[in-house]
Backbone bond lengths (Angstrom), bond angles and torsions (degrees), N, CA, C in turn:
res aa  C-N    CA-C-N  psi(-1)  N-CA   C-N-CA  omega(-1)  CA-C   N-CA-C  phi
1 X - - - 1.447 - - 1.525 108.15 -
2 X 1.327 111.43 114.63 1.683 101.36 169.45 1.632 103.81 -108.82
3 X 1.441 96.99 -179.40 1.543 97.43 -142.13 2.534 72.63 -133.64
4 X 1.216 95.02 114.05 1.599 91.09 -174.61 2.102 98.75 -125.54
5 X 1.712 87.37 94.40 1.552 89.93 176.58 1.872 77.56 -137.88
6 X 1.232 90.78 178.69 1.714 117.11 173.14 1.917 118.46 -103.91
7 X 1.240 77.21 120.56 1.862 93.48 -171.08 1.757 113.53 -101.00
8 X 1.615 89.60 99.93 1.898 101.93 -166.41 1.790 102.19 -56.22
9 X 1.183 109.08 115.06 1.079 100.73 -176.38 1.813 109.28 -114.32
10 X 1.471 118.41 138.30 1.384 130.85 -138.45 1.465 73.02 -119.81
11 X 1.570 109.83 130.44 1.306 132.26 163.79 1.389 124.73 -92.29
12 X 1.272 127.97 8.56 1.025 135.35 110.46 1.070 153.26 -71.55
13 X 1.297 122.91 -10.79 1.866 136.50 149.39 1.284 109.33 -70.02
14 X 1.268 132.37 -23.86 1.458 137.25 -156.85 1.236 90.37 -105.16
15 X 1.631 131.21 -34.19 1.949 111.23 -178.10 1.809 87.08 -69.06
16 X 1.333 121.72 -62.90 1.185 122.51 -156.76 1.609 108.49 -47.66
17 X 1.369 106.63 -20.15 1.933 102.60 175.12 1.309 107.17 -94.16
18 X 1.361 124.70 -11.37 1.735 129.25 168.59 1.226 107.05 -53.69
19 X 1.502 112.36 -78.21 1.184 141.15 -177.08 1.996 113.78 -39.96
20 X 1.216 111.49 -40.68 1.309 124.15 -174.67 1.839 97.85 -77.45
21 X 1.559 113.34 -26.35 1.594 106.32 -155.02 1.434 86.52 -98.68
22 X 1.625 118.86 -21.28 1.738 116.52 172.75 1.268 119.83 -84.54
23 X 2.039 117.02 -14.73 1.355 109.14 161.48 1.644 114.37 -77.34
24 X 1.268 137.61 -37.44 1.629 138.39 158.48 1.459 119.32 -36.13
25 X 0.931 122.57 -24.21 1.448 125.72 -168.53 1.260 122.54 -92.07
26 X 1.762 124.56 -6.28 1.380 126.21 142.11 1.531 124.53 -61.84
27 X 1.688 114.10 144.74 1.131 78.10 146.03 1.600 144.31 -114.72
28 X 1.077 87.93 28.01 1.830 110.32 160.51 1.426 109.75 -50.24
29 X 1.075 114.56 -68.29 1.456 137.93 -157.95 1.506 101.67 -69.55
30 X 1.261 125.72 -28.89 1.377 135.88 -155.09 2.099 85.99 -98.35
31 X 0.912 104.93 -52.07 1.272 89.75 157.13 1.495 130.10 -68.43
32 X 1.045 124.41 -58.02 1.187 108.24 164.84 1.642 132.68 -4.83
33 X 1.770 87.94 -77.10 1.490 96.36 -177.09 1.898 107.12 -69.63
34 X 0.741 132.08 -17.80 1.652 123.03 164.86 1.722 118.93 -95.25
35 X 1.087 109.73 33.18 1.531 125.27 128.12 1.099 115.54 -140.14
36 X 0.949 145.58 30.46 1.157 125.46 113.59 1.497 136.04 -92.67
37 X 1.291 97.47 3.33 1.951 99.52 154.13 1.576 108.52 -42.84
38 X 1.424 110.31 -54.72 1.809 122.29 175.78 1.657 112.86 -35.74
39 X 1.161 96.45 -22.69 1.439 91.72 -161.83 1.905 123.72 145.74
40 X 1.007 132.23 -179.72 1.359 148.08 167.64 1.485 91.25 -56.52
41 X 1.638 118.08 146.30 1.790 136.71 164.45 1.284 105.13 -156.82
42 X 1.177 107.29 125.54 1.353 112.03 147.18 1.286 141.64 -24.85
43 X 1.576 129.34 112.58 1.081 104.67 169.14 1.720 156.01 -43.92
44 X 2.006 93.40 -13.16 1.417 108.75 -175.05 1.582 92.46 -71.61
45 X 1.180 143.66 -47.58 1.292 154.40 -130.75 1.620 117.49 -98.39
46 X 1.373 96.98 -10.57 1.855 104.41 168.39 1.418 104.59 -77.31
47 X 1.480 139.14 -54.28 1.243 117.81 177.93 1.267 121.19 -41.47
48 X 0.927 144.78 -59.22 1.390 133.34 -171.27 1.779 116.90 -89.24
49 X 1.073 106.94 -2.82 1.605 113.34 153.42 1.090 115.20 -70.77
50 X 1.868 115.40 -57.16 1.541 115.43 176.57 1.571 133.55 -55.90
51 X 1.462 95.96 -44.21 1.207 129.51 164.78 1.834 87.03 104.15
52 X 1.050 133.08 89.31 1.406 132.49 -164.51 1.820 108.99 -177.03
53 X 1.066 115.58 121.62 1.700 118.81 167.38 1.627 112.12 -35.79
54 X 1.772 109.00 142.42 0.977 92.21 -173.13 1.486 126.15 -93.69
55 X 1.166 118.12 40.60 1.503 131.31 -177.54 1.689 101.02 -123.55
56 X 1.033 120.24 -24.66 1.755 133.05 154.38 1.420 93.88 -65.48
57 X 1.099 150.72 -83.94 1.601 137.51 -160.63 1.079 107.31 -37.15
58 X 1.533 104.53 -66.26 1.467 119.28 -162.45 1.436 114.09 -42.95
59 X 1.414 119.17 -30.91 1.658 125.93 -173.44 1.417 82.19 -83.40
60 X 1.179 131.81 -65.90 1.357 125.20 -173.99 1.868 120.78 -18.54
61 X 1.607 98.82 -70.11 1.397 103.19 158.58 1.132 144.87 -35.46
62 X 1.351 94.10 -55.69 1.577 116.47 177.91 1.993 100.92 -55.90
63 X 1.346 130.38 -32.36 1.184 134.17 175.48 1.120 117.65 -69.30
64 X 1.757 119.02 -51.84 1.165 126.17 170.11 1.480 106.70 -46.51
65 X 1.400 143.60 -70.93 1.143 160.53 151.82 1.604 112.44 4.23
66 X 1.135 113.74 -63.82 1.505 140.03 -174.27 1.735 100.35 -56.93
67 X 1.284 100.36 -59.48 1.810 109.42 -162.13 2.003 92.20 -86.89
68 X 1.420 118.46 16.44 1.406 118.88 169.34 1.571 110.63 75.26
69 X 1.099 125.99 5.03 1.841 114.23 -159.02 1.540 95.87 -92.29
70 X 1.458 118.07 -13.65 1.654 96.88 -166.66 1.972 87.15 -140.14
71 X 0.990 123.09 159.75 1.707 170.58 -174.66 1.065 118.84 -104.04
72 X 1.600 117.65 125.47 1.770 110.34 169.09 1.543 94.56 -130.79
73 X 1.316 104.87 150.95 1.265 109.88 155.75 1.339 119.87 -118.20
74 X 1.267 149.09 160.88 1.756 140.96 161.10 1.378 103.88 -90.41
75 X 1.228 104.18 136.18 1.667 116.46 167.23 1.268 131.24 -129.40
76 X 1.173 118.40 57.79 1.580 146.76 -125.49 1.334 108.61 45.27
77 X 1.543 123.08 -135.97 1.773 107.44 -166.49 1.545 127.54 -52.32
78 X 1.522 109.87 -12.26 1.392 121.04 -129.15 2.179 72.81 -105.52
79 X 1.103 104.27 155.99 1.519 132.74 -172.69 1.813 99.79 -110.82
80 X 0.973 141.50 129.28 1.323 142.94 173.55 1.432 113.27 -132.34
81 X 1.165 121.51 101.97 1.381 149.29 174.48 1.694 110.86 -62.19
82 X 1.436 113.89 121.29 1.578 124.27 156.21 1.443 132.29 -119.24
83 X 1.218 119.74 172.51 1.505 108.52 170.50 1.612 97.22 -91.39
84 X 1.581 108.04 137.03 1.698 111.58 154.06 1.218 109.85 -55.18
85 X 1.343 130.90 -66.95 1.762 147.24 -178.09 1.123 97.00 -84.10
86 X 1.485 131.63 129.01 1.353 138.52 129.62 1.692 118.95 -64.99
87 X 0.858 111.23 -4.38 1.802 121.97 -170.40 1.125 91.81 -98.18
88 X 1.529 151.88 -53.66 1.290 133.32 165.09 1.277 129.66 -7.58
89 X 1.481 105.63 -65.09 1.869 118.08 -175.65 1.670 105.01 -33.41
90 X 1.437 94.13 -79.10 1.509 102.98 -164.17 1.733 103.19 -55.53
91 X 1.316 127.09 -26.43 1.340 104.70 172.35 1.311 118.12 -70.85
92 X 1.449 130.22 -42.79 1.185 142.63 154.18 1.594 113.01 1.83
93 X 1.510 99.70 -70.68 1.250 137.00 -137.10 2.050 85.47 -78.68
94 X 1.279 97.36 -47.60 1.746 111.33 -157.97 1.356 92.08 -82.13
95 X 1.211 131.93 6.24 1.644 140.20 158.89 0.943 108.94 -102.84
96 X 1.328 139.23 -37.52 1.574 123.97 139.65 1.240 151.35 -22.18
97 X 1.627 94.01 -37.71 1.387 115.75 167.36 1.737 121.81 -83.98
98 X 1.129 120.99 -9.54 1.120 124.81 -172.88 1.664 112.81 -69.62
99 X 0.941 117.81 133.73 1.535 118.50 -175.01 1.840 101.68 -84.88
100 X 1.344 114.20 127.45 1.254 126.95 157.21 1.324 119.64 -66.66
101 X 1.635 115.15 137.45 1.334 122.39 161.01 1.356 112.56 -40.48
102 X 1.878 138.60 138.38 0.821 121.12 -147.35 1.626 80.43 -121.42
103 X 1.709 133.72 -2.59 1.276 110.00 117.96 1.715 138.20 -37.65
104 X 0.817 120.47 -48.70 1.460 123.08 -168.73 1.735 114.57 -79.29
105 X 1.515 97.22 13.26 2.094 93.13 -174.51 1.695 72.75 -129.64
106 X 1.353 148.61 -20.37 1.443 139.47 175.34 1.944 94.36 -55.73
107 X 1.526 95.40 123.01 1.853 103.18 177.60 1.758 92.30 -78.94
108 X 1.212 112.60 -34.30 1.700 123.45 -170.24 1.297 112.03 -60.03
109 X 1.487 102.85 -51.07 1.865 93.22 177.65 1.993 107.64 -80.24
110 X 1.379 89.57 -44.97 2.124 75.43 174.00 1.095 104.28 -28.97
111 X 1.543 122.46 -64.10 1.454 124.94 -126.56 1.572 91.37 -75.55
112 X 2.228 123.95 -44.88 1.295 114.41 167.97 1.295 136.05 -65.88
113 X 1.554 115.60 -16.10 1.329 120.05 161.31 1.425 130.61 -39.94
114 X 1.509 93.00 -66.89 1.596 123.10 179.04 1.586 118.98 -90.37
115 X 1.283 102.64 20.90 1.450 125.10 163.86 1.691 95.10 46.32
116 X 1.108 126.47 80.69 1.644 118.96 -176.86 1.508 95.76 -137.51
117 X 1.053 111.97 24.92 1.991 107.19 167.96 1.122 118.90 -82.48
């Protein structure tokens, strides 16, 4: 059954879903936001969770931040990071689970597809 109506689409909802699908696409960031599913962290405490310099996080954040998914508060010097959405995680997570075309994880056919030999 398809369903054939017209879907008003707001170009301003659509940067804000750009922006959110270009903060997911690290995987810095993708960690990020799955610890802090756990809870509130410090900003000192993502470098060595991520495993990443801490001026690399920090842009990291600063992205998360931008596309709305994560929260800071100050608590004297210290920066404390949240999730905006808690409903994120588990979607996150259930995209995790999705099985890839097992064309599309072959480096051999990308590479002949997209002619890059």
């Amino acid at each position: 059954m398809s369903i054939n109506r017209k879907v008003k689409i707001d170009a301003i909802e659509i940067e804000k879903l750009s922006r959110m699908f270009h903060a997911l696409s690290s995987p810095i960031r993708l960690k990020i936001l799955l610890y802090l599913a756990d809870g509130e962290h410090c900003a000192c405490e993502f470098p060595g969770l991520v495993n990443a310099s801490q001026p690399n996080t920090s842009r990291n954040l600063l992205v998360l931040r931008n596309a709305g998914l994560v929260k800071y508060r100050k608590e004297g010097q210290k920066m404390i990071y949240s999730l905006v959405c808690s409903d994120l995680v588990p979607l996150i997570l259930q995209w995790m689970q999705i099985k890839i075309s097992p064309v599309l994880t072959e480096t051999s056919v990308l590479t002949k597809r997209l002619d890059l030999s």
